[in-house]
N, C-alpha and C positions, 0 to 999 in steps of 0.2 A: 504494500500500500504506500500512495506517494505521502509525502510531509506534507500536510497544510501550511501552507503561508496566508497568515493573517497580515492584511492591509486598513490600517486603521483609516488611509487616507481615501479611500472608494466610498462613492456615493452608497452603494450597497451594505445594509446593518450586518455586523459579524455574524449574524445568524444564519444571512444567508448566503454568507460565503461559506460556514461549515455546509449546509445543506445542497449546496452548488457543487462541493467538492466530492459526496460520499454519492449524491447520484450521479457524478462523470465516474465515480471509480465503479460504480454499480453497472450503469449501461455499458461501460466497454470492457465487463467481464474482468476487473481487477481483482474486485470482488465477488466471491460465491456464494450460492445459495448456501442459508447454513451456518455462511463465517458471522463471527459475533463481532458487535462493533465496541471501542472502547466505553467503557461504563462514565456516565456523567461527570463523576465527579475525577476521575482520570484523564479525559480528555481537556477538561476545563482547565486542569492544573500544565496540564502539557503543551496547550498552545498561548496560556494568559488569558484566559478569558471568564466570566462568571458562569455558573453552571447555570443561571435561567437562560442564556443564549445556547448552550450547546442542546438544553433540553428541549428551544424554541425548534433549534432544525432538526431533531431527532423527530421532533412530534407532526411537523410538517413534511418530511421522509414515508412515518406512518401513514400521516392521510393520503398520499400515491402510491401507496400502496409497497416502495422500496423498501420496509423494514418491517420488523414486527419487534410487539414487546411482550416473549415469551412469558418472563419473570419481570420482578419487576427490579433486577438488579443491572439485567444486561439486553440490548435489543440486537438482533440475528439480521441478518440480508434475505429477503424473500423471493423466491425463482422469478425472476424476468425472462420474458422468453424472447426471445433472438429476435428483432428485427431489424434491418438496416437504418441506425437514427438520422437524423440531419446534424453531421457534425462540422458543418460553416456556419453555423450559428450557436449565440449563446443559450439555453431557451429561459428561457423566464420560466324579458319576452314580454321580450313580448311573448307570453307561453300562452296569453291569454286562455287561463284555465280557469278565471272565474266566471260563475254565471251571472247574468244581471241581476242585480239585485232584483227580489220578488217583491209584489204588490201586497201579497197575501196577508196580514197580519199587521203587526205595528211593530217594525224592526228596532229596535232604538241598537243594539251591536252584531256589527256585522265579521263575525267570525269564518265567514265563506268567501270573502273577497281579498285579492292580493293587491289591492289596489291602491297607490299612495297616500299617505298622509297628508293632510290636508294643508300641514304646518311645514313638509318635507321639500315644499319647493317656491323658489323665491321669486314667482308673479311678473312682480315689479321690472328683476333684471331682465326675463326672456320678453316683457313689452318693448325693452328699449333695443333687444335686438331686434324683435320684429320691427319698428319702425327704421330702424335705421335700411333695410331692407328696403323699402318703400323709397327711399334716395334714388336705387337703381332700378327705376320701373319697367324701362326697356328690358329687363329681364324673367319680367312677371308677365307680360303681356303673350307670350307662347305657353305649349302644352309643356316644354321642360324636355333635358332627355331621356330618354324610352331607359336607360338602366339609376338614372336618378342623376343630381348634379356632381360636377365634378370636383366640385371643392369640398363639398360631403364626402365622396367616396374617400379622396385622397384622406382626408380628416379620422375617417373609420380604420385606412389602412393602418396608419400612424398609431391610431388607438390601440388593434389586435395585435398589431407586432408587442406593442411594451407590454400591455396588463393579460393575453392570452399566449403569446409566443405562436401568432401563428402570421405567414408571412403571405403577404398578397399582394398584388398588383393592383389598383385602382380599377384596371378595367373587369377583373374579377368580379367586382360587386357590383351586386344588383341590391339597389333599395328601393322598397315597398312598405303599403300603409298596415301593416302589420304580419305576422309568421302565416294566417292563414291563406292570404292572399298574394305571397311568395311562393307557398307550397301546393296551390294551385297550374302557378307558373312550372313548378318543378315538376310536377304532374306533365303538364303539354311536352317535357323532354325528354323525360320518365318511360313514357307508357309506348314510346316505339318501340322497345326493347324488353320492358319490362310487364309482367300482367301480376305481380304477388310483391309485399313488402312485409318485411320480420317488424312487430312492432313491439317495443316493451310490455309489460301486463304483470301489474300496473303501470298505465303508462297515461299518455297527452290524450286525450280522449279526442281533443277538437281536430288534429292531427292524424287520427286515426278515418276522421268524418270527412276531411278532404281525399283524402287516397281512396275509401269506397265511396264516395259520390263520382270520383275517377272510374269507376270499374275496376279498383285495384281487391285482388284477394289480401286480406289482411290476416295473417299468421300472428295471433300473440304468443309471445315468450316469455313462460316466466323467470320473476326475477331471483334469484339468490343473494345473499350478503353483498358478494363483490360485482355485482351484475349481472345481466343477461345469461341464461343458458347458454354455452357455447354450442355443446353437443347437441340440445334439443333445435338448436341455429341451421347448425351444419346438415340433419337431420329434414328440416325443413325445403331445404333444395330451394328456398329463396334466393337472390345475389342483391336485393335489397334490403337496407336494413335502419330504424328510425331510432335513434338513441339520444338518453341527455346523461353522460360519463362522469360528468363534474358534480354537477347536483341532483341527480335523477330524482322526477316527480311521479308520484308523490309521496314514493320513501324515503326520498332524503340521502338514498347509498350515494358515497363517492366509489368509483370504479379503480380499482389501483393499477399501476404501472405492468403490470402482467398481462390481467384482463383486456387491459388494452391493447396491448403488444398480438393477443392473441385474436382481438377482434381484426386489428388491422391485417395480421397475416391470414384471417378467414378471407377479406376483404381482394385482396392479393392473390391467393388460391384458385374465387371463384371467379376472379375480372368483376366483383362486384362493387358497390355504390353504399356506403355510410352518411346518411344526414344528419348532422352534429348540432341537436338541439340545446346550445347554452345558453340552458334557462337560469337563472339567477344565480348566476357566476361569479358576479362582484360582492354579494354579500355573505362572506367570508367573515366571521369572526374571530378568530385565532390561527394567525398563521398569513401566508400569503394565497391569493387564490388557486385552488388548483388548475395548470395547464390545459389546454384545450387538445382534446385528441390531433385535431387538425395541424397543429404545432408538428405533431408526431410524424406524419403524415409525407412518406416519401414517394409512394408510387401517382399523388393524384389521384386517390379512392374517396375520401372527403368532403362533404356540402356541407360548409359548418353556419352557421344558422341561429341568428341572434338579432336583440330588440334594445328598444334604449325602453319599453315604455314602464320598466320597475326603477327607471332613474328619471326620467323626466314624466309629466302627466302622460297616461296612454292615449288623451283624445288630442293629443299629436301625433298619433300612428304615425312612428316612424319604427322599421324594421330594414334588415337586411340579409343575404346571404352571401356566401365567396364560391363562386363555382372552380370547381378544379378545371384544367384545359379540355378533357374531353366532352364535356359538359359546354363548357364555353364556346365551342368551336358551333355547336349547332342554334345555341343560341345569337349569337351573332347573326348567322346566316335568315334567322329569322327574326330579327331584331323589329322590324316593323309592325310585327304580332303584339308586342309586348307593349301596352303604352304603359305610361310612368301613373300609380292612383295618387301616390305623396304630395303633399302642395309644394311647391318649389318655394316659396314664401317661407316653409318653415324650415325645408331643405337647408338654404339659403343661411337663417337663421342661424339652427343649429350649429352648420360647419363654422359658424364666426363663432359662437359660444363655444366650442370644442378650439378652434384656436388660440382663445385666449384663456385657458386652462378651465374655465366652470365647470367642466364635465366632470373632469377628474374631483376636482374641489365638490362638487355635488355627490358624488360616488362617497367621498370622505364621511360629509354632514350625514350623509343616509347612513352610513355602517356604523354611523356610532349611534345616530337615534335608533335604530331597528336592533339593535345588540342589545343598548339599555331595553328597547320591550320584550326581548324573547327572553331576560332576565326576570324582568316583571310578571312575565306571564309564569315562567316555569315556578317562580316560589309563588301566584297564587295558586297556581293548582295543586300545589303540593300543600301547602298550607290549608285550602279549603276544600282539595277533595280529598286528600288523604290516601289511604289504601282503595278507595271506590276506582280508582284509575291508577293506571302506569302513564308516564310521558318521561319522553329522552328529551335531556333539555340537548338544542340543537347550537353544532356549531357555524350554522348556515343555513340561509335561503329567510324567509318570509311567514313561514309556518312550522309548527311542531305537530306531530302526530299523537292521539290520545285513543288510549285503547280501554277501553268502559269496562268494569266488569259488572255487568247488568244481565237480565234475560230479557232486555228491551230488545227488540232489532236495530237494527240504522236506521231506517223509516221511522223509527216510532222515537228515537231520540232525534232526529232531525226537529220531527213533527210538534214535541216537546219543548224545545227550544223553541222554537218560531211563538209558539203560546206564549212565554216568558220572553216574546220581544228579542233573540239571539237566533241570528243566521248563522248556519252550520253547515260543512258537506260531509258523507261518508264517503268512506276512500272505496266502497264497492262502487261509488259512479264514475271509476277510473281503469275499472276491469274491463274488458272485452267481453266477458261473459261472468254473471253472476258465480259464486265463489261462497262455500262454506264457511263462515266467520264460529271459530271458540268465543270470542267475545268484538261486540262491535268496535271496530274504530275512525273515531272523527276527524278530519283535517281542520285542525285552527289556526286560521292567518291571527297575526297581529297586527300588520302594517299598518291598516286603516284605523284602528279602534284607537282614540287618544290613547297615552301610559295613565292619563289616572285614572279612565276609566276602565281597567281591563279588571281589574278586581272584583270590580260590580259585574262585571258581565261573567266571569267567571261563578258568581255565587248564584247568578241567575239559573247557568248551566245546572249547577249541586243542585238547586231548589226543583229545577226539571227533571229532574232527572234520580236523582235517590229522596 
């Protein structure tokens, strides 16, 4: 194993230059499956550093899945399976999964919706780009172009390179007024070649509505701890396949650096197509976010496939995807099929607010209000439901999962709630097909619900419900 050198002077925190170092010695087989890595408080002593930073990259190694922490004295290297990485580079939704809120009842909290806080985005500043827009009118008065404008795209590129490691060209992306209405698109390129797509299960349901409104057969696969069946994949004889690897919804797995390796090399095998839905990517609480498959991604098998609308308001429907080349080449050719839905107004907008950093600075503000609520929410429900539930407090996304131990069904604790004024979903309307539950489980956002009223709306649940 090489010696770490610590550079105090890199922009980069020491955390993640340990964690930079143990995954280069992990992907190019320095390291084995099996070999144990130095114990915390060893390693801390031997390069000068505190043990919370040696245990920040150990813990961020885990969640890709490169290590495990066997004991809890010492952490192992985990089998990575062989693929060809990109090593000229360093590597570093809109899921719209909520339903509209219902009429039914008198909602006063809405635990079903992923939908921004109210408090979470600052109005004022995206008026004054929209106006300034308005200077360049000669620019608004066409339809815009057919894969969106060009100072956006460029703006997006810039983006996925730093915060996802995934590397594209401008002309790559296509932006669209949200994931459904891209994957439509991806439909009309899809379906010459293709008539079946692998789809998680649990998985994007709305996602799943586009591809059979397509005539596409839809194969659900289910999910295990680290993702997708492989076997049950391989099994399938699909060579499509619909996945979200980083935050999968609406379990919540991250997919580790194996799982990956091995999706891509199914991908590779079959000459098949992976759609990389990175759904709420950026809200990462502990650690840095994890890499996007697409990063990974050396043959050109990859549509990776992402939204701004959990960081800016979604009724600016802006989304996009990065077509790999083979993909792209047919697009092009029909380029005049494709008109642009996105308003160039906000197009426009955005690409100036992404240049002069907001976007990032707004990605900041939201992960730490949305952190502080998944904190609030998990000690109310521990506090006020007690043993009645289990709930894994999350180190990521928008929602935690709650699993009832009741003999209510989903329906009848949905329906329970809604009477006590609390919007709810069960994660069976996320299954491709109805599914045996031991005990119901609920998906609850927090994004929208103020933090002081998440307590109240928690007790309302208790009151519905035991």
């Amino acid at each position: 194993m090489n010696l770490i050198v610590m550079d105090s002077t890199k922009e980069e925190p020491l955390y993640i230059q340990v964690y930079q170092h143990y995954k280069a010695e992990i992907e190019q087989n320095r390291l084995q499956e099996g070999e144990k890595l130095p114990s915390i408080r060893d390693l801390a002593n031997s390069i000068s550093v505190s043990k919370t930073t040696v245990e920040k990259a150990y813990q961020q190694l885990v969640s890709e899945g490169y290590i495990e922490n066997c004991d809890r004295s010492r952490y192992t290297v985990n089998r990575v399976e062989s693929i060809p990485f990109k090593l000229s580079h360093t590597m570093i939704d809109d899921h719209d999964t909520a339903e509209p809120s219902s009429s039914e009842g008198d909602s006063i909290y809405d635990f079903s919706s992923g939908e921004m806080d109210i408090e979470g985005y600052d109005f004022s500043l995206w008026k004054r780009y929209i106006s300034r827009v308005f200077l360049n009118k000669e620019r608004l008065i066409g339809y815009g172009h057919n894969k969106g404008e060009e100072e956006l795209r460029k703006e997006i590129a810039k983006y996925i390179k730093k915060s996802r490691g995934v590397y594209a060209r401008s002309e790559q992306i296509i932006i669209g007024p949200g994931v459904q209405s891209l994957l439509n698109t991806l439909c009309s390129i899809l379906k010459l070649e293709h008539s079946s797509i692998a789809f998680e299960d649990p998985g994007f349901k709305h996602g799943r509505r586009v591809f059979a409104d397509n005539s596409f057969t839809i194969l659900p696969i289910k999910m295990k701890q680290d993702g997708i069946d492989i076997e049950e994949l391989m099994d399938s004889k699909t060579k499509l396949l619909y996945l979200s690897p980083s935050h999968q919804f609406p379990t919540g797995y991250i997919m580790p650096i194996g799982k990956r390796n091995g999706i891509l090399n199914w991908a590779k095998k079959v000459n098949g197509i992976i759609i990389e839905d990175d759904y709420d990517s950026e809200f990462r609480y502990f650690g840095r976010p994890i890499p996007a498959l697409k990063g990974l991604d050396s043959e050109g098998n990859v549509v990776y496939l992402s939204s701004f609308s959990k960081i800016i308001p979604p009724s600016i429907r802006m989304s996009y995807m990065v077509l790999p080349e083979r993909l792209l080449e047919f697009y092009q050719r029909n380029l005049s099929l494709y008109n642009q839905g996105a308003s160039t107004l906000e197009q426009l907008a955005l690409a100036k607010f992404m240049e002069d950093g907001h976007l990032e600075k707004q990605i900041r503000r939201l992960r730490k209000l949305y952190s502080e609520k998944s904190l609030i929410l998990f000690a109310a429900i521990k506090d006020i439901m007690g043993n009645h539930v289990e709930a894994k407090n999350t180190e990521s996304g928008l929602h935690m999962i709650l699993t009832v131990k009741s003999e209510l069904t989903s329906k009848e604790l949905v329906q329970r709630a809604l009477a006590k004024g609390c919007q709810v979903a069960p994660i069976q309307d996320y299954y491709w097909e109805i599914t045996d539950e031991k005990h119901p489980q609920i998906i609850l956002y927090f994004s929208r619900i103020p933090a002081d009223k998440i307590r109240e709306g928690i007790q309302l649940l208790k009151d519905a419900w035991f």
